[in-house]
N, C-alpha and C positions, 0 to 999 in steps of 0.2 A: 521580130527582132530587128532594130537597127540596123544598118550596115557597119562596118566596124570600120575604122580610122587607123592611120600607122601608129599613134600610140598606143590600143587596145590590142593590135597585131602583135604590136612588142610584148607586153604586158604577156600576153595569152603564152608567147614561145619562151618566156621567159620561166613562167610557171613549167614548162614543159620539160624545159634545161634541168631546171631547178628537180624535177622530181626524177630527171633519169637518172642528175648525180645523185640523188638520196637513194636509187635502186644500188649503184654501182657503190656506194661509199656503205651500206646498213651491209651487204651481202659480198661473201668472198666469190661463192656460184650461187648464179640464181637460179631458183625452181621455175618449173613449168609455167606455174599462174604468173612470175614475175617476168618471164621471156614473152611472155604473151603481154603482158604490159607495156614491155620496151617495146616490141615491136609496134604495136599501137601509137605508142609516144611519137617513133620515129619517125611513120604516117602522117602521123597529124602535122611535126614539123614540117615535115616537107611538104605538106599542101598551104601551110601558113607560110611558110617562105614562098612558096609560090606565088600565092597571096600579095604579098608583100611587093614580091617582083611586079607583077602586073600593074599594081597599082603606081608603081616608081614606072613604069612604061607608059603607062597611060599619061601621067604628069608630063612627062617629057617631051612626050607630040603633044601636049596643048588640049589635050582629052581629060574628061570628069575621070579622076581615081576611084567614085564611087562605081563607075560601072567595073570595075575586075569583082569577079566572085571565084567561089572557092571551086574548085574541080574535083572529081572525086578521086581517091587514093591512087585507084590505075592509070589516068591521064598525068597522074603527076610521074609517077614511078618512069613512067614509059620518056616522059620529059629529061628526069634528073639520069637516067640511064642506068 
């Protein structure tokens, strides 16, 4: 797989937006399997913002944006607090 570029990041988080509002807008409460969805969702955002950050970090000192990679679920959680 490629590395991915701030427009496929966008793209990616955008789908992700997109499907949390389709949980919250289809469902008054969501059932078990859709909470487990969302949380998954939320996950992924926050390691693709992550993402995102790093690579805007990286540009900034003069550093290739290609080198930020994605961290896993724990290292971000522990990041975002």
């Amino acid at each position: 797989m490629a590395k991915p570029n701030d427009a496929s990041i966008f793209v990616h988080i955008e789908a992700l937006v997109a499907e949390e509002h389709k949980l919250f807008e289809a469902h008054g409460e969501l059932d078990a399997e859709q909470q487990k969805r969302l949380a998954e969702i939320k996950s992924e955002l926050d390691r693709y913002w992550d993402l995102l950050r790093q690579r805007r970090a990286l540009r900034e000192f003069g550093r290739d944006p290609s080198q930020a990679h994605e961290r896993d679920a724990d290292t971000v959680k522990k990041y975002i607090g």
